[in-house]
N, C-alpha and C positions, 0 to 999 in steps of 0.2 A: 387725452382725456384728463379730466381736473382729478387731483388724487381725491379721494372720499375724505370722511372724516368718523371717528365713532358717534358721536351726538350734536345735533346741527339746532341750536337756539335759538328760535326766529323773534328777536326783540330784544333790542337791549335796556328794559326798564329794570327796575329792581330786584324783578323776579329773574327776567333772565340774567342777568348778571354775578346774581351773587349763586343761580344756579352752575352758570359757567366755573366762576371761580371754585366755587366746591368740588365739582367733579375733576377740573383740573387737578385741585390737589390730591384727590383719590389717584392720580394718572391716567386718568379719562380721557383718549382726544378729544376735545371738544370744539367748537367754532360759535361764536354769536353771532349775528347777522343784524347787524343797526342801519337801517335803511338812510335817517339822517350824518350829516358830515358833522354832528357833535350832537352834547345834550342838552343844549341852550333852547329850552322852552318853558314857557312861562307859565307860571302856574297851574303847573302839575300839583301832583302830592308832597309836600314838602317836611310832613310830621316823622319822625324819627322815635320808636317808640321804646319805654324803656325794656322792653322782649327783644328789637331788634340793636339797643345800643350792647343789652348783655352779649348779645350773640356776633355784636361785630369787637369786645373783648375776647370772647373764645377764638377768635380769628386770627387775634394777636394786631386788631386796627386799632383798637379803642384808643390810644395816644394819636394817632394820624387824623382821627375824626374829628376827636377833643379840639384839634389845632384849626381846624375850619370855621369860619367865620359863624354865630351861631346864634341864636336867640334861645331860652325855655320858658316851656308853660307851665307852671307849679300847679297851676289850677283849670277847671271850667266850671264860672260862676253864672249867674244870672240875674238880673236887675230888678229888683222886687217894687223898689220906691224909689224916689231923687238921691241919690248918696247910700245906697242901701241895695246890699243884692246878696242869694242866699248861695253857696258851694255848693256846686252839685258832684264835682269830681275831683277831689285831694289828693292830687299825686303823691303830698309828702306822707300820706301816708302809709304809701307800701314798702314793705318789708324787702328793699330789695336795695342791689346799691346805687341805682338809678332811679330818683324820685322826682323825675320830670319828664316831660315829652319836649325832646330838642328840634329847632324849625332849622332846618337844614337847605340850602339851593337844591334840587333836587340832581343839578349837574354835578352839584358838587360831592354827592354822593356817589351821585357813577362812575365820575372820572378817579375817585379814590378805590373802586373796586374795582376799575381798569387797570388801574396799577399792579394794584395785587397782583389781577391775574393777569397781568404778562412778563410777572417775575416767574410764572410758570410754563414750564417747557410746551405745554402738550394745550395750552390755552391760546386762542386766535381767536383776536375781535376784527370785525371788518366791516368798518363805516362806510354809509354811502352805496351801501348793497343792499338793494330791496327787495324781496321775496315777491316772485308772481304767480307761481304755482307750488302745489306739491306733485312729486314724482310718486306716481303707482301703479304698481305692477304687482300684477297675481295676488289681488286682497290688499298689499299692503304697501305703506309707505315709505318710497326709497329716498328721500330726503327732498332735497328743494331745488326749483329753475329760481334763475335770480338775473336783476338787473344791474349792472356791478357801476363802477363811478365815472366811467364815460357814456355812459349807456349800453354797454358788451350786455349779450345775454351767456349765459352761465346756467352750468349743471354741478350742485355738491350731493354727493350723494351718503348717507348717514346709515348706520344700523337703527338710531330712533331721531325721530325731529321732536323739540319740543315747542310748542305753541305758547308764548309770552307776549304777544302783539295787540294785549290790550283787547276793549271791551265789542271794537269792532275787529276782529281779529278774521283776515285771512284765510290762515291756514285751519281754522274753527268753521268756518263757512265752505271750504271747498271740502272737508271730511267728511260735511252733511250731520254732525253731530248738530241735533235741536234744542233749542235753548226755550227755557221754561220762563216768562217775562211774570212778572208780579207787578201791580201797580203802583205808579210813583206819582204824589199830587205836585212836585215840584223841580225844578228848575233851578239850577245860579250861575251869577256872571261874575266872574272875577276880575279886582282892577285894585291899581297900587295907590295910596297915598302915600304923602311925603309924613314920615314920624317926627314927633316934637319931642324934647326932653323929658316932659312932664307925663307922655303916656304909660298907661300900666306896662313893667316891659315882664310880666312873670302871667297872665291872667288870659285868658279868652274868653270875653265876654259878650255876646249877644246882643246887639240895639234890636228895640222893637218897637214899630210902629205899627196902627192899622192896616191889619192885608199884608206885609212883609216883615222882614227883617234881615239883618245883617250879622255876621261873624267877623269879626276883628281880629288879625292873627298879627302879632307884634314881630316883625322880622327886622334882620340886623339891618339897618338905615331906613328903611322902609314899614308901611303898615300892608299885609294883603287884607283883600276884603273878599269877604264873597254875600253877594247879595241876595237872598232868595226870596223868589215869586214864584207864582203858580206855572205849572207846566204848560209848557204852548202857546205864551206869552213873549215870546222873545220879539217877531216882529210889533206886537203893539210898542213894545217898550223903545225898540230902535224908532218907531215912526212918532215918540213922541220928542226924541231929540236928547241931546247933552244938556241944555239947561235945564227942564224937566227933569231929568234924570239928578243932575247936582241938589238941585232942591230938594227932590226925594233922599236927599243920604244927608241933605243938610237938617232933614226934620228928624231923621233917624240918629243921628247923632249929629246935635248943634256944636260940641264943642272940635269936629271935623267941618266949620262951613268952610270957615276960611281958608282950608285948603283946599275945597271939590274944585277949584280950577285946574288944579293938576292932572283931574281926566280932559286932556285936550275934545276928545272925539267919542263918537261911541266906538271907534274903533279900538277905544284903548280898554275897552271893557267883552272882556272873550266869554261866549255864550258857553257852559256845561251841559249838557244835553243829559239829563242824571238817568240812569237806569240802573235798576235792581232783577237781577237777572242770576241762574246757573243753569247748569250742564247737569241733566241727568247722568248723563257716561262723560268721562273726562277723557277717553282714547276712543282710537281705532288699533288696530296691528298697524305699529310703529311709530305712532303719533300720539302724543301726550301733552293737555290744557293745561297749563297753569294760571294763579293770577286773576285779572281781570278775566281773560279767555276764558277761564273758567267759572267766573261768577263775578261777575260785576257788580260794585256795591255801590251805594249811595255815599255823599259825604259827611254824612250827619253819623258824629263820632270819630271822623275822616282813619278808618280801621284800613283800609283798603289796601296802601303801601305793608302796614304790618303782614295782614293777611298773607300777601302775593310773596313776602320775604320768606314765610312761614312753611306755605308749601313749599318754596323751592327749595327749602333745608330737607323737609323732608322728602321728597323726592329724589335728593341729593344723597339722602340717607340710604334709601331704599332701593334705588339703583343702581349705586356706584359699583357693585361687584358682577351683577349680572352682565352692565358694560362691558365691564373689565374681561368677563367672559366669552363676551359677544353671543348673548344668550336670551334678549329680554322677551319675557312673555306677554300677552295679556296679563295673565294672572300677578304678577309682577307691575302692570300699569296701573292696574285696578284695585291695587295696594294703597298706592298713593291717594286714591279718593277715597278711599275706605278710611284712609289716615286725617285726612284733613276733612274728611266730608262733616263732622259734627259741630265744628268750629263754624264752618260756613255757614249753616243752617243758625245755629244760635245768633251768628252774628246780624243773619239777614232778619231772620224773628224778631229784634231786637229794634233793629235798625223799622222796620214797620211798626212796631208798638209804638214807636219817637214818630212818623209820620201819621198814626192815626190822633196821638192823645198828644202832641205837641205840637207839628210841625201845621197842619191840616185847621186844628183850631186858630192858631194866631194868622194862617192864610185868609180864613171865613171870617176873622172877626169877631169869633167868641169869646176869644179868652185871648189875653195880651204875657201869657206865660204856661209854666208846667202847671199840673194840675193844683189845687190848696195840698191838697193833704201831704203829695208830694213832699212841696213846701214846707209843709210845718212840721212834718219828720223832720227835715235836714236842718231845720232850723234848731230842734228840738235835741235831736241827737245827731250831734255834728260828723260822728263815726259814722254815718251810713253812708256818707261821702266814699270810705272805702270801696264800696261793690263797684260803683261804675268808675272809679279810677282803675281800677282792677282789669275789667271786662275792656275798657279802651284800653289801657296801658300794657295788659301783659296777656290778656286775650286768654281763650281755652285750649289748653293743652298745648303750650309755646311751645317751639321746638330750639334745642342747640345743637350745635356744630358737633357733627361727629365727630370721632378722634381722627380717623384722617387730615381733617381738616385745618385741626388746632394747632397754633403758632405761639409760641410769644411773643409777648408785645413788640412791637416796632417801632422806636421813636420819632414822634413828630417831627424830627431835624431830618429823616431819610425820606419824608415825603415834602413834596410841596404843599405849603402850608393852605395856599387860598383856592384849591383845590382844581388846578392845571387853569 
């Protein structure tokens, strides 16, 4: 029989990972479970925020990160007239020593908290293992059946599992825990242009044309894009084809035509399926949401990746010793939502206000921006840029790295630089 482990992470995205790593260092056994054979996929979450850069200095990464290939956003403005757009979100303005949001690969992120944690004893990542049940018995959850890298089926069995497996999550669906959905009027497709010298490389700024718009996110060689349309729209858009399509990004920003050939196909344009969604109860006995799993957000603000890092610190926080006792309760699980449940809701409150009075009017054609008065605040008193630099960038009630956790720095020269 397979040895157990104390806590079994079904998902190696952000959350699960930098959960793995932290309880590692508490001395936690811990196991991650990353179904893919690396972290090579495209256009994920890629914003690195500055809540999450403070907290990968507490870690003692902050030099290994710095050395990864990188882009920053000092800003997010918006396009008011020809040559003319007003700030809506001024990173340089916060008070903190991190006054950008860095665009990270998002592999390149994991594979540097891979590292980490497998300079620690009692931490074990294992690619290419895909969770296909949970184990339960008598009420509660005894860890996970799994599909290993030949195809073996597998039994690890945990004193807690924790659910990191993203927004369609598994082990969230076989708990039977019910997700509360809110509505979302929109959709987006993500796809790479080729970058020119001359592009903004500090700014995220917005194209807008009738009925849609676009996000421009300046990344090292490359531009991401992500396109938004209305929800449910995905087959009209494939059935009108890739020229159609080029034209459409060439009216939304003309000074991109002459590269839309670099979208060969529509296949180079991957559909998001956006939901806004949480979990009334975040557990069962011995299963614990994080993450997406536990509330899926939209990308408007792109908070998501922060959020999911957020809770796992604190959970990390708040569990490490119960672990370590082999003791965890409910009341112990239900800490953890208790601890992050205020952030989530603000965030998702937030994230709907942007889809009713922004998002929603420049989809129907009312308005080709935020609302005036918006505007002529920010134009007016350029300080109020601070609140939503704020609320994106270091969110409510950030969490850092416990002391268990905390390292000194480690120089960029003992990691690989471009990120395994």
């Amino acid at each position: 029989m397979e040895k157990g482990t104390t806590c079994v992470v079904v998902g190696g995205g952000p959350a699960g990972m930098v959960l793995g790593l932290l309880l590692a260092r508490a001395g936690v056994d811990v196991t991650v479970l990353e179904k893919h054979g690396d972290f090579l996929r495209d256009f994920r979450g890629d914003t690195v925020h500055p809540s999450t850069l403070q907290l990968l200095d507490e870690l003692g990464l902050g030099e290994r990160f710095a050395a990864l290939p990188q882009s920053r956003l000092d800003e997010v403005a918006f396009p008011v007239a020809p040559g003319q757009q007003v700030v809506i979100a001024d990173f340089r303005r916060l008070r903190s020593r991190y006054r950008y949001i860095a665009m990270v690969p998002q592999w390149d992120l994991l594979n540097l908290l891979a590292e980490a944690g497998a300079a620690e004893p009692s931490f074990t990542l294992r690619m290419r293992t895909e969770v296909t049940e949970l184990i339960r018995e008598d009420g509660r959850v005894r860890g996970v059946r799994y599909r290993g890298p030949q195809g073996e089926a597998g039994e690890l069995r945990a004193d807690l599992t924790v659910a990191c497996d993203g927004r369609w999550s598994l082990a969230r669906a076989q708990a039977d825990l019910p997700v509360r959905e809110f509505p979302v009027p929109i959709d987006a497709w993500w796809f790479r242009l080729p970058r020119d010298p001359h592009d903004d490389p500090a700014g995220l700024t917005p194209r807008v044309a009738p009925g849609r718009f676009a996000v421009v996110i300046p990344r090292e060689g490359y531009l991401q894009i992500a396109y938004i349309g209305a929800k449910g729209s995905d087959a009209r858009l494939r059935a009108r084809g890739v020229e159609q399509f080029r034209r459409d990004i060439a009216e939304l920003a003309p000074n991109f035509a002459d590269r839309v050939d670099a979208i060969a196909s529509m296949d180079d344009v991957k559909h998001l399926d956006v939901r806004l969604n949480r979990l009334d109860r975040w557990h069962v006995p011995g299963l614990l949401c994080l993450g997406d799993a536990a509330h899926a957000m939209s990308p408007v603000g792109g908070v998501g990746i922060n959020l999911a890092v957020q809770d796992a610190v604190a959970a990390a926080t708040l569990l490490a010793e119960p672990l370590q006792r082999g003791a965890v309760t409910e009341a112990d699980l239900a800490a953890v939502r208790s601890r992050r449940l205020l952030p989530t809701i603000l965030v998702q409150w937030l994230q709907q206000l942007m889809h009713r009075n922004l998002v929603s009017p420049i989809l129907s054609e009312r308005r080709a921006g935020p609302p005036w008065p918006v505007l002529a605040l920010l134009r007016r008193f350029p300080f109020v840029s601070l609140g939503p630099a704020y609320l994106i960038g270091v969110g409510v009630r950030p969490e850092h790295a416990p002391p268990f956790a905390r390292r000194p720095a480690a120089p960029a020269a003992d990691a690989d630089g471009e990120g395994g």
